[in-house]
Gaussian input, Z-matrix of N, CA and C with variables (Angstrom, degrees):
# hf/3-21g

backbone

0 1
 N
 C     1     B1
 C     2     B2     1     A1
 N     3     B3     2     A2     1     D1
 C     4     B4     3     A3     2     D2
 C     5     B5     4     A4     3     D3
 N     6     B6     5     A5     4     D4
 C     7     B7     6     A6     5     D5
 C     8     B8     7     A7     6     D6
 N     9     B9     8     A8     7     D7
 C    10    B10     9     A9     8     D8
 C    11    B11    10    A10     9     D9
 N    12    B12    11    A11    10    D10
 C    13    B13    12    A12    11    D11
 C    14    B14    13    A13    12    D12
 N    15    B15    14    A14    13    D13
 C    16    B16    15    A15    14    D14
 C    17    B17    16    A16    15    D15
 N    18    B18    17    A17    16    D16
 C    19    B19    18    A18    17    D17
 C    20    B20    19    A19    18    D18
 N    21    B21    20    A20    19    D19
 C    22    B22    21    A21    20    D20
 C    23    B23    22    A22    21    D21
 N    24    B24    23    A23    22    D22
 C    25    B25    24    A24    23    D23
 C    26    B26    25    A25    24    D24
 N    27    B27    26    A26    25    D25
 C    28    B28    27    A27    26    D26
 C    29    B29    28    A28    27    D27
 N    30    B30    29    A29    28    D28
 C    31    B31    30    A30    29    D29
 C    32    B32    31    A31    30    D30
 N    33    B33    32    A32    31    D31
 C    34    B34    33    A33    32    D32
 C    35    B35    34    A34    33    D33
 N    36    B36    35    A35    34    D34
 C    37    B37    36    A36    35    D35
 C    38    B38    37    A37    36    D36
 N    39    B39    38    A38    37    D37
 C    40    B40    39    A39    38    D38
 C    41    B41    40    A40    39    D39
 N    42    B42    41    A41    40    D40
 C    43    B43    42    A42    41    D41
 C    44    B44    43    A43    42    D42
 N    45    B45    44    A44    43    D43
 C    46    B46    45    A45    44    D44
 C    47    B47    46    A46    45    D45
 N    48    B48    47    A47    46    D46
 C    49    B49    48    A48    47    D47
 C    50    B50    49    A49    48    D48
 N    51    B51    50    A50    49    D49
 C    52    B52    51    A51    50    D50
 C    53    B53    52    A52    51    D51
 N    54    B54    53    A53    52    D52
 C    55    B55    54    A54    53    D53
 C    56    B56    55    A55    54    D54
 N    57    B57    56    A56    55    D55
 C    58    B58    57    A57    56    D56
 C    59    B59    58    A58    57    D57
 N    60    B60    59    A59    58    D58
 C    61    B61    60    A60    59    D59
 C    62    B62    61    A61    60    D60
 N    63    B63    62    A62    61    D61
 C    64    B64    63    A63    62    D62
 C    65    B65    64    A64    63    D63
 N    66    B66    65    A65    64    D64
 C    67    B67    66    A66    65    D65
 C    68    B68    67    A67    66    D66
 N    69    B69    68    A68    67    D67
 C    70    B70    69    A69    68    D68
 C    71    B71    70    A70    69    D69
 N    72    B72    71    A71    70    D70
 C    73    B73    72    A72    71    D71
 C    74    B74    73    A73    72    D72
 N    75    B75    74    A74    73    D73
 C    76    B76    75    A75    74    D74
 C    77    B77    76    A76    75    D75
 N    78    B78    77    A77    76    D76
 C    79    B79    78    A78    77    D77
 C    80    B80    79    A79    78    D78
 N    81    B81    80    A80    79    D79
 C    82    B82    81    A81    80    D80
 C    83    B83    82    A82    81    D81
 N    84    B84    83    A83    82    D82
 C    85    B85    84    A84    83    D83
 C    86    B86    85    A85    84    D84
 N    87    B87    86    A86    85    D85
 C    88    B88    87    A87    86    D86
 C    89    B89    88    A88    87    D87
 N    90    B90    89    A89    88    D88
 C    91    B91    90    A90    89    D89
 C    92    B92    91    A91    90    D90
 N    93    B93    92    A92    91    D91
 C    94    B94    93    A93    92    D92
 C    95    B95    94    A94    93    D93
 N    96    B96    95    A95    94    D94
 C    97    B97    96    A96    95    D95
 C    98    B98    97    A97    96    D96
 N    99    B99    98    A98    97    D97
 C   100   B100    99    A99    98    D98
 C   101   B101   100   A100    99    D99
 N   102   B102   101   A101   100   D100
 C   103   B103   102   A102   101   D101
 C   104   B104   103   A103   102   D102
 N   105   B105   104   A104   103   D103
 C   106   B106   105   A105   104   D104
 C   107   B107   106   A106   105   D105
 N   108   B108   107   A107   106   D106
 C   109   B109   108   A108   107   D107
 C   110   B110   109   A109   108   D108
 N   111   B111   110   A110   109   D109
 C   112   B112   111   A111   110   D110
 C   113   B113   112   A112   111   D111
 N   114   B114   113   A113   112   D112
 C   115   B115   114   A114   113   D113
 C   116   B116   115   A115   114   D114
 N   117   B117   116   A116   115   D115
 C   118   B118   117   A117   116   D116
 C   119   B119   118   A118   117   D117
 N   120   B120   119   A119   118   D118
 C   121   B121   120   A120   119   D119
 C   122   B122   121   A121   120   D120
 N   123   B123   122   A122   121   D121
 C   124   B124   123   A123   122   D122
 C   125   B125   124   A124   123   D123
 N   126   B126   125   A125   124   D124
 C   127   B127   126   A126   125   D125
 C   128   B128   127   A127   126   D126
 N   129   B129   128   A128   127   D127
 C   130   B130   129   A129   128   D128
 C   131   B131   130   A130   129   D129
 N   132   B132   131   A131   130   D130
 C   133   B133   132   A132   131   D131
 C   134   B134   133   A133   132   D132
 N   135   B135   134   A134   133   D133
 C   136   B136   135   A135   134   D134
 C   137   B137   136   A136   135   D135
 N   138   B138   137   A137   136   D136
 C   139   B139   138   A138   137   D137
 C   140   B140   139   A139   138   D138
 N   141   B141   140   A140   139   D139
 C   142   B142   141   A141   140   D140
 C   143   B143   142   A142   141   D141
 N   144   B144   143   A143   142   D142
 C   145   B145   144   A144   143   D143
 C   146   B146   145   A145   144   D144
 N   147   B147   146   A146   145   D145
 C   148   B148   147   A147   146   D146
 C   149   B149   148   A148   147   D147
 N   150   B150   149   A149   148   D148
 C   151   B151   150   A150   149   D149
 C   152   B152   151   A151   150   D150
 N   153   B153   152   A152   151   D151
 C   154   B154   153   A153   152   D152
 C   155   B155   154   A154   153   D153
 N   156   B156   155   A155   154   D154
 C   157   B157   156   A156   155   D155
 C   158   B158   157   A157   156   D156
 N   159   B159   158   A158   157   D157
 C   160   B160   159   A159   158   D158
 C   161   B161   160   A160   159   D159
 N   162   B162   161   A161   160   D160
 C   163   B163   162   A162   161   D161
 C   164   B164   163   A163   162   D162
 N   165   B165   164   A164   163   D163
 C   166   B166   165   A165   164   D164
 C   167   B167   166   A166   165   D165
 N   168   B168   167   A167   166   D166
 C   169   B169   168   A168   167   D167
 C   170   B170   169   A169   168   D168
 N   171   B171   170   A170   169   D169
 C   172   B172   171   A171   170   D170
 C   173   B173   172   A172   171   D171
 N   174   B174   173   A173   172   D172
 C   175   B175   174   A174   173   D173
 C   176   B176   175   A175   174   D174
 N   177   B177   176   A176   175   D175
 C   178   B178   177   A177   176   D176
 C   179   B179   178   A178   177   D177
 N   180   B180   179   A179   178   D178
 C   181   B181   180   A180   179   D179
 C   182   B182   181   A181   180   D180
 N   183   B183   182   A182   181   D181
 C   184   B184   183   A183   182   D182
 C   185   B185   184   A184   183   D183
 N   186   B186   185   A185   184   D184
 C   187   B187   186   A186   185   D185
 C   188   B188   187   A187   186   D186
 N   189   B189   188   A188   187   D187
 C   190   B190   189   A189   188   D188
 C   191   B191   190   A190   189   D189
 N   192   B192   191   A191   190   D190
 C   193   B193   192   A192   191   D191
 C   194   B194   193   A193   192   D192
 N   195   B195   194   A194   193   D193
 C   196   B196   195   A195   194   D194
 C   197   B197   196   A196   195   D195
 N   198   B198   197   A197   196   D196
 C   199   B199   198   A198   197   D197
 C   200   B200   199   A199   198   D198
 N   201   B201   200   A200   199   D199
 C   202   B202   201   A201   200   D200
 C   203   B203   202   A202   201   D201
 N   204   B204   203   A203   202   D202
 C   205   B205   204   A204   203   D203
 C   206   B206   205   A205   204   D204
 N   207   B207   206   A206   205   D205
 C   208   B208   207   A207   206   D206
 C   209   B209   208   A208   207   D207
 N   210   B210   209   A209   208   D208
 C   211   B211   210   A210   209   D209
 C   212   B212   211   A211   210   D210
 N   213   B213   212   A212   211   D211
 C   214   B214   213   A213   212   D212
 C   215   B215   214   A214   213   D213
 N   216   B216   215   A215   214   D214
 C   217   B217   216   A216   215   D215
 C   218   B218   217   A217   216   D216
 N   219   B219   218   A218   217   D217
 C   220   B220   219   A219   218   D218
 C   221   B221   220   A220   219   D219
 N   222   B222   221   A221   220   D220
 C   223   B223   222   A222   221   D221
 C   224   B224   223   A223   222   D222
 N   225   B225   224   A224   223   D223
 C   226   B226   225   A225   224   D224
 C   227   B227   226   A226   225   D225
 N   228   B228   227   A227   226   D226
 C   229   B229   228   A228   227   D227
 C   230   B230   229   A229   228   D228
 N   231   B231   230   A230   229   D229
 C   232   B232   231   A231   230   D230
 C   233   B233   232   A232   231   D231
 N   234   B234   233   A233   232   D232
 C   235   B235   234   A234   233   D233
 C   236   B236   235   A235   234   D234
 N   237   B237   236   A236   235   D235
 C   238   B238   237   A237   236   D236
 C   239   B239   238   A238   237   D237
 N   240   B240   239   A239   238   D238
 C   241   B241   240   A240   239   D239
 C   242   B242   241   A241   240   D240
 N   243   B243   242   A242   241   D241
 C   244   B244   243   A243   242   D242
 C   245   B245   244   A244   243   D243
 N   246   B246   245   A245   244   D244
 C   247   B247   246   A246   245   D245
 C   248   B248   247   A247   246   D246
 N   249   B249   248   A248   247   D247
 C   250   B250   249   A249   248   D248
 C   251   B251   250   A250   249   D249
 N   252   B252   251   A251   250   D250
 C   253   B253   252   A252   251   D251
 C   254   B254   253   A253   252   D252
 N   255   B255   254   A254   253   D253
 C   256   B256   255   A255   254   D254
 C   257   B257   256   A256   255   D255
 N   258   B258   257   A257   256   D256
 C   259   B259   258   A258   257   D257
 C   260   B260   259   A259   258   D258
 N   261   B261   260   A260   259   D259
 C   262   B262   261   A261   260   D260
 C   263   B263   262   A262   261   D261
 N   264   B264   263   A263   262   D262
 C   265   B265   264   A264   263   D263
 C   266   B266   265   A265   264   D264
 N   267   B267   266   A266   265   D265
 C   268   B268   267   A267   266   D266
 C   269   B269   268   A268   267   D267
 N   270   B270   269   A269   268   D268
 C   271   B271   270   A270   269   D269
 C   272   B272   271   A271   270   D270
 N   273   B273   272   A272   271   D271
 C   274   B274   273   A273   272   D272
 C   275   B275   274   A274   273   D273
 N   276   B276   275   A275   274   D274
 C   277   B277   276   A276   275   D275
 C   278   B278   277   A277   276   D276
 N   279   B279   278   A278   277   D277
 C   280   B280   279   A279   278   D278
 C   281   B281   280   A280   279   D279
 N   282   B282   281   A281   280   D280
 C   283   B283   282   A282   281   D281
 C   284   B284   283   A283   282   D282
 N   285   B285   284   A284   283   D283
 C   286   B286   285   A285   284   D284
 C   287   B287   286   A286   285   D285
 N   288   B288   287   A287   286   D286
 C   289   B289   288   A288   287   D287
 C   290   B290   289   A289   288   D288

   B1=1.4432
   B2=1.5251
   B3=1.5343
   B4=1.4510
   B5=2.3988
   B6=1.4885
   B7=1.7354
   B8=0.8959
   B9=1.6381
   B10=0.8393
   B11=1.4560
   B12=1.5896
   B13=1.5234
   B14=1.4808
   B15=1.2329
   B16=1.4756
   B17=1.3409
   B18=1.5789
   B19=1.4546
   B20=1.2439
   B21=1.3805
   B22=1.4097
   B23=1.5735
   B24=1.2991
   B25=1.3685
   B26=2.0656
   B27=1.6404
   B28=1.7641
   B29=1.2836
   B30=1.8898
   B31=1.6893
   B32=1.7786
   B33=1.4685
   B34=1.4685
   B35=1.8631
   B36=1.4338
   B37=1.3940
   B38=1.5545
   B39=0.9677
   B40=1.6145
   B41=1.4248
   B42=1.1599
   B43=1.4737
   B44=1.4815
   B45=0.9393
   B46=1.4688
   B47=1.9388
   B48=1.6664
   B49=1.3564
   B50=1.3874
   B51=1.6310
   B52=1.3746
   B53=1.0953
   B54=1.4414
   B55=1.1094
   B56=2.1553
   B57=1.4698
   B58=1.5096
   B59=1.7000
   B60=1.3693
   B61=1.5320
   B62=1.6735
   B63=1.1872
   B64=1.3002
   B65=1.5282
   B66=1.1226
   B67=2.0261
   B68=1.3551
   B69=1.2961
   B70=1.6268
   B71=1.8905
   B72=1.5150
   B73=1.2761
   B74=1.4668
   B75=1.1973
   B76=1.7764
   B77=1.3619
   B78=1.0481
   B79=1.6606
   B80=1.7656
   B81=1.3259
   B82=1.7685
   B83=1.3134
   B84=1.3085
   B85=1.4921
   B86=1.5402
   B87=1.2129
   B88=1.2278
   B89=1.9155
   B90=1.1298
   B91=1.4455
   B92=0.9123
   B93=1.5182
   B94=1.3354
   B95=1.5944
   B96=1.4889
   B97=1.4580
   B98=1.8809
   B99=1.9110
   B100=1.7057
   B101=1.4680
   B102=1.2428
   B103=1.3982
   B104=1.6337
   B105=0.7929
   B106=1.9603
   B107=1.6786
   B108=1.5331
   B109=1.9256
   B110=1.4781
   B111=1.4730
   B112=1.4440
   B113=1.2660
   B114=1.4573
   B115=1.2912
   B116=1.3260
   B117=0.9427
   B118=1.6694
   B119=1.9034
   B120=1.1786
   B121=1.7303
   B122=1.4441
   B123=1.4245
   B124=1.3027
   B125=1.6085
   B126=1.2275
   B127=1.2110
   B128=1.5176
   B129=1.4889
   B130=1.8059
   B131=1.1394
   B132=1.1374
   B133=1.7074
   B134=1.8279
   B135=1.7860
   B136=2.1084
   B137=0.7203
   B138=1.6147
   B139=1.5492
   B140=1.4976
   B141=1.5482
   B142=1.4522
   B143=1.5184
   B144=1.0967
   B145=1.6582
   B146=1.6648
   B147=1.0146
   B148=1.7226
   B149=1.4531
   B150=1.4323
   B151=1.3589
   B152=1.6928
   B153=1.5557
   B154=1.6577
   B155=1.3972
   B156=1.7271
   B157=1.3496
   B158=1.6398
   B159=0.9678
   B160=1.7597
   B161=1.6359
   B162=1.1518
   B163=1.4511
   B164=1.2282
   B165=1.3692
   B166=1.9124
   B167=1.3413
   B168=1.5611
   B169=1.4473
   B170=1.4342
   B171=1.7821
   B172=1.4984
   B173=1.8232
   B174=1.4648
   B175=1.4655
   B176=1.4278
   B177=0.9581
   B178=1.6797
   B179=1.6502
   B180=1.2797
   B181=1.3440
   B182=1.5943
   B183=1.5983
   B184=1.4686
   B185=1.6906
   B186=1.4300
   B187=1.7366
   B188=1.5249
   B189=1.3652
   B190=1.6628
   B191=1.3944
   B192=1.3917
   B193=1.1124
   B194=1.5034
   B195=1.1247
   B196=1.8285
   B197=1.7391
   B198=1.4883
   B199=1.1428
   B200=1.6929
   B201=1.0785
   B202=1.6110
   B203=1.3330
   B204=0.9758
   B205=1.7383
   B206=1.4393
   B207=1.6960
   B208=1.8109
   B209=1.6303
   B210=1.1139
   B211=1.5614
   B212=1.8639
   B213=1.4946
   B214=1.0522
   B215=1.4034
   B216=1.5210
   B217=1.3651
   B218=1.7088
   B219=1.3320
   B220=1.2847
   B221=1.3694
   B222=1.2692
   B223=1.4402
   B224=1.8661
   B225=1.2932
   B226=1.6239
   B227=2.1025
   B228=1.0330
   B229=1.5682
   B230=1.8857
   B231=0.8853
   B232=1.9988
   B233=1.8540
   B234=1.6514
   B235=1.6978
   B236=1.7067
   B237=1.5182
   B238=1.4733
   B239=1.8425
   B240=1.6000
   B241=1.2402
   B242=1.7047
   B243=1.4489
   B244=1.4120
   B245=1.5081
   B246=1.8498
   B247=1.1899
   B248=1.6094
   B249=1.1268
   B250=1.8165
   B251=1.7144
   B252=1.5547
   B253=1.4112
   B254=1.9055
   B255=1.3947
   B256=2.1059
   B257=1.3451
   B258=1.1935
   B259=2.0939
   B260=1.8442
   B261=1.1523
   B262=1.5191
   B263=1.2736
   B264=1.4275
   B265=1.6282
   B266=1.6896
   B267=0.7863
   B268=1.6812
   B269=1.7891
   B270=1.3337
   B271=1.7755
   B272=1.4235
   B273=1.6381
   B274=1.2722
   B275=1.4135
   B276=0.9451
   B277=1.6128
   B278=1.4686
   B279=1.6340
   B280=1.5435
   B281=1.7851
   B282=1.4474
   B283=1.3748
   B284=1.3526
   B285=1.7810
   B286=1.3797
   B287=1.8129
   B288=1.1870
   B289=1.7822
   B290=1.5643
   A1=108.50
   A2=105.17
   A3=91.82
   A4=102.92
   A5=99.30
   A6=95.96
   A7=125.65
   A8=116.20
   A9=117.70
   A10=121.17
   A11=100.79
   A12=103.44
   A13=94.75
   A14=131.42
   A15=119.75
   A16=111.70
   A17=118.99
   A18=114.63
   A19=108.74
   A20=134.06
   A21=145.90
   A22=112.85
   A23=114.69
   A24=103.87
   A25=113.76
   A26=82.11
   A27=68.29
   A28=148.00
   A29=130.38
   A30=104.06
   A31=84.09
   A32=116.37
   A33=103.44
   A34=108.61
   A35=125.38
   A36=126.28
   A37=81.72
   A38=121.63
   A39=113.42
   A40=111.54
   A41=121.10
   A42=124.15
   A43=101.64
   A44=133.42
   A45=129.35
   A46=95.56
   A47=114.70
   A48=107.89
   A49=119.86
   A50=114.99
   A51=134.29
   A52=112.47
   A53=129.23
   A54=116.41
   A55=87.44
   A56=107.75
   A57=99.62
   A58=115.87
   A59=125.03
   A60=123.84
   A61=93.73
   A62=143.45
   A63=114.74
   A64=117.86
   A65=116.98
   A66=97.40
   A67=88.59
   A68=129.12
   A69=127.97
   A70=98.63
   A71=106.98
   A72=94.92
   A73=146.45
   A74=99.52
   A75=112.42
   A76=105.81
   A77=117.48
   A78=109.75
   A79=104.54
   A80=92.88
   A81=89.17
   A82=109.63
   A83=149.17
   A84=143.56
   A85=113.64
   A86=107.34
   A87=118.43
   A88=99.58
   A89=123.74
   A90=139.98
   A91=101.84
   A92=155.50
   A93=160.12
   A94=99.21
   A95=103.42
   A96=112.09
   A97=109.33
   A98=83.80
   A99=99.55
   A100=114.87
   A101=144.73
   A102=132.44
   A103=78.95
   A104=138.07
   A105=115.15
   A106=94.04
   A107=106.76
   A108=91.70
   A109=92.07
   A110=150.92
   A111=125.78
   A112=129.54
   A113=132.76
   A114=138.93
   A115=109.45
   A116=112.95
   A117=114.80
   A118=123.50
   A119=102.97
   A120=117.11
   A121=86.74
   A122=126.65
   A123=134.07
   A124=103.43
   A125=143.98
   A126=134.75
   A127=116.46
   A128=107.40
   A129=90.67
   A130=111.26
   A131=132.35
   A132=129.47
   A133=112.31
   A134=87.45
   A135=82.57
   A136=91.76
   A137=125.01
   A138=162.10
   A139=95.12
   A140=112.22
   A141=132.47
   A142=96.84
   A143=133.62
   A144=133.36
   A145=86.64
   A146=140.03
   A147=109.07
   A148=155.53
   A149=100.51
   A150=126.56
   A151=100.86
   A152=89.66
   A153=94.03
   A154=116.40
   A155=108.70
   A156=83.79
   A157=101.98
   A158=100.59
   A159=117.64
   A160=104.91
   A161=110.71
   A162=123.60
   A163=123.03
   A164=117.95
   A165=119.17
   A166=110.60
   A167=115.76
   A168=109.91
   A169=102.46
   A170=119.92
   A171=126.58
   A172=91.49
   A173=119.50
   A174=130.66
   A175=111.27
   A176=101.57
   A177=106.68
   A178=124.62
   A179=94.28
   A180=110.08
   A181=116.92
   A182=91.83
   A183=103.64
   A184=110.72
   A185=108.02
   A186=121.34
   A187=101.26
   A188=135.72
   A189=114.96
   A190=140.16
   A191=111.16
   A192=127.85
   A193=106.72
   A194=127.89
   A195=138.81
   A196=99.16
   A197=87.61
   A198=100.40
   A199=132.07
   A200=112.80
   A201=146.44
   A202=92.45
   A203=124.00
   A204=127.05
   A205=132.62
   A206=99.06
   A207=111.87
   A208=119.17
   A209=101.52
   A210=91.19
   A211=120.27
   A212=114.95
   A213=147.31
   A214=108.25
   A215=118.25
   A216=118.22
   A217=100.18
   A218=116.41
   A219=120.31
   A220=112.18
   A221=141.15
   A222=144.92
   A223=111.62
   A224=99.13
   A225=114.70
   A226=89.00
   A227=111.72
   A228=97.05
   A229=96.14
   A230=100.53
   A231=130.33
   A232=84.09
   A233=105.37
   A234=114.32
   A235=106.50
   A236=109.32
   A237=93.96
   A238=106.07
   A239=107.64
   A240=91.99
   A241=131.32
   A242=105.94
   A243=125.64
   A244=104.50
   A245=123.11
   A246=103.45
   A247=132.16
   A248=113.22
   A249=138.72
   A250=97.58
   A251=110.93
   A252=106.52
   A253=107.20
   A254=99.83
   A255=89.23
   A256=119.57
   A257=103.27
   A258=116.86
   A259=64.31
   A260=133.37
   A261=113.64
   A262=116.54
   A263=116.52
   A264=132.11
   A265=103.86
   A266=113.15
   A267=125.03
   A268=100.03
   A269=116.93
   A270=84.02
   A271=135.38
   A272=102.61
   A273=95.70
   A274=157.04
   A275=116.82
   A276=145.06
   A277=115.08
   A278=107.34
   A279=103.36
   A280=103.98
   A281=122.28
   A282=107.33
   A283=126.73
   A284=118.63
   A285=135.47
   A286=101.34
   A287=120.01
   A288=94.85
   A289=121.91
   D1=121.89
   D2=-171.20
   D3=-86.83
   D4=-159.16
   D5=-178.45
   D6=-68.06
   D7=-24.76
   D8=-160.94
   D9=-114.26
   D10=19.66
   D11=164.69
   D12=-109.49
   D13=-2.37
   D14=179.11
   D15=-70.41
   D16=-25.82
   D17=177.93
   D18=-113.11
   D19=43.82
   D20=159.97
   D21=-66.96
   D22=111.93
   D23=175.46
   D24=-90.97
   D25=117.20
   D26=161.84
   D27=-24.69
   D28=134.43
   D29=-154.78
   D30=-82.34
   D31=-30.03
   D32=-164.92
   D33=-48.67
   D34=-36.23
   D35=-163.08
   D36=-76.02
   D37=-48.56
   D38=-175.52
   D39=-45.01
   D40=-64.78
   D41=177.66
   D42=-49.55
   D43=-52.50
   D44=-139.43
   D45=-85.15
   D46=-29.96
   D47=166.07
   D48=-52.83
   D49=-63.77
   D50=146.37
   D51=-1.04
   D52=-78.04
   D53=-138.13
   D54=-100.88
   D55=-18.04
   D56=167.14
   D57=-60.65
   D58=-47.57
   D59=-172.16
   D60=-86.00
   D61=-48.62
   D62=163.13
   D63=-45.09
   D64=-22.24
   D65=-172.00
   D66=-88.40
   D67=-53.67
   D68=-173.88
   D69=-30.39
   D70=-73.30
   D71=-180.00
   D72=-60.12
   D73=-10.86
   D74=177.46
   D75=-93.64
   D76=-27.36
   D77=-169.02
   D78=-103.24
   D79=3.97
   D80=166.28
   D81=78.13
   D82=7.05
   D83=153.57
   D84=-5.28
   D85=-45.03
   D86=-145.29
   D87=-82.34
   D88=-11.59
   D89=157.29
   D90=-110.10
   D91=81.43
   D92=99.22
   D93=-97.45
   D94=-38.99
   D95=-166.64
   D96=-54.95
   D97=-57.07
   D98=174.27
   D99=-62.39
   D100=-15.65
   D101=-166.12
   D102=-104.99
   D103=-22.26
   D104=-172.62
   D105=-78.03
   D106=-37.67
   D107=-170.34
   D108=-91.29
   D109=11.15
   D110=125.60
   D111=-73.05
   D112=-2.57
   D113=149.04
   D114=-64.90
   D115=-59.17
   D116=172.93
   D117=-44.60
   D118=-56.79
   D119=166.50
   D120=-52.90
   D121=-110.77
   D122=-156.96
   D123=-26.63
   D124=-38.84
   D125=166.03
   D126=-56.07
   D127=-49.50
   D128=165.66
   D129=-93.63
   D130=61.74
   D131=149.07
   D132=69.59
   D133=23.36
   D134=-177.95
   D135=-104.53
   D136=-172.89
   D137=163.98
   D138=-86.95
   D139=159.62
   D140=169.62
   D141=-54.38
   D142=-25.22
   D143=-161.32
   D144=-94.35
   D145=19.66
   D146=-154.41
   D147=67.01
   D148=-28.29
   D149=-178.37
   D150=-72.57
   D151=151.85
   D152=166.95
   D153=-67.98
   D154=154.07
   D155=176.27
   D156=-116.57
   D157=164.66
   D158=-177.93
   D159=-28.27
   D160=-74.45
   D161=177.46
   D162=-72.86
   D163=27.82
   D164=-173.91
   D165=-53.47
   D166=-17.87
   D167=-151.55
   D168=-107.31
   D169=4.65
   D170=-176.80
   D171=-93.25
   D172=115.29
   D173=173.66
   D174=-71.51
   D175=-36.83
   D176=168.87
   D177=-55.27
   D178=-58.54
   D179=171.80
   D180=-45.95
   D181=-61.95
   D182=-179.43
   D183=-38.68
   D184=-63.00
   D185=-166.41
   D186=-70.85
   D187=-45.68
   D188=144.65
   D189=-23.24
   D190=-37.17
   D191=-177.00
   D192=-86.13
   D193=-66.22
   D194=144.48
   D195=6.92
   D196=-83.87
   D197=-171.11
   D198=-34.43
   D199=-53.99
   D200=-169.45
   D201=-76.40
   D202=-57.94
   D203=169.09
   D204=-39.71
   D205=-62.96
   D206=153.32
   D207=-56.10
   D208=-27.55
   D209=-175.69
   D210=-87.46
   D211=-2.30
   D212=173.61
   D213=-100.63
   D214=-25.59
   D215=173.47
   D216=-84.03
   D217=-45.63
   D218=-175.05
   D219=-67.19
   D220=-44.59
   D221=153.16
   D222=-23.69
   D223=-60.24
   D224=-156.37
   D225=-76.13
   D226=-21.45
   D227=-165.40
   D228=-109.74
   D229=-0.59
   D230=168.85
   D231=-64.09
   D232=-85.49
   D233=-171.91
   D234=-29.34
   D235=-48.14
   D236=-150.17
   D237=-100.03
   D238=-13.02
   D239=-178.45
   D240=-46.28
   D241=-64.66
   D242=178.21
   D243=-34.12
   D244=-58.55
   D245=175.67
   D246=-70.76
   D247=-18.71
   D248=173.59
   D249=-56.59
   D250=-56.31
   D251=-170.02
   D252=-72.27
   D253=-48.81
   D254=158.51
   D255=-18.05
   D256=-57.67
   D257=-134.92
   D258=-87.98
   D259=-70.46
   D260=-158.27
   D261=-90.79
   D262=31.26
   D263=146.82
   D264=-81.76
   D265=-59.57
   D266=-162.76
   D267=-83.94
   D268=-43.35
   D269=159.83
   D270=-58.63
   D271=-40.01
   D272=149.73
   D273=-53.73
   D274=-15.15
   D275=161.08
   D276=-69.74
   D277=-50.28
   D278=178.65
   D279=-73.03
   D280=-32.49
   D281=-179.74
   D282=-84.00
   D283=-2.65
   D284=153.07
   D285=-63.92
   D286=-28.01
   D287=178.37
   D288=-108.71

């Protein structure tokens, strides 16, 4: 075996990165990600920017805000599950054969 098949990466791991950061990006991960750390801000009394916000100290407000946020988080991770659970049905399948 010469060196330079010792660091040959399999094409299947190749594909299977591929086709992991392509699904990340098509199926939108990347806003499930952002609405949990605006659940998070709006829980401590920030703005989407970080900043405090004017009214940090209205609890009501705050847990309104929570709210409306998760449920936009829950919607957006609604879109991508069904196809997320596919893509890791069928990797699994190719690494069962």
């Amino acid at each position: 075996m010469s060196d330079t098949e010792d660091y040959r990466i399999p094409r299947n791991y190749i594909r299977i990165c591929f086709l992991s950061l392509t699904t990340i990006k098509v199926l939108g991960l990347i806003k499930v990600t952002d609405g949990l750390l605006t659940v998070e801000r709006y829980s401590l009394g920030q703005n989407e920017d970080r900043t405090e916000a004017p009214d940090s100290d209205d609890l009501d407000l705050r847990l309104e805000r929570v709210t409306k946020a998760y449920d936009i988080v829950k919607n957006d991770y609604g879109d991508v599950e069904g196809p997320l659970r596919e893509f890791y049905e069928e990797l699994g399948d190719q690494k069962g054969n």
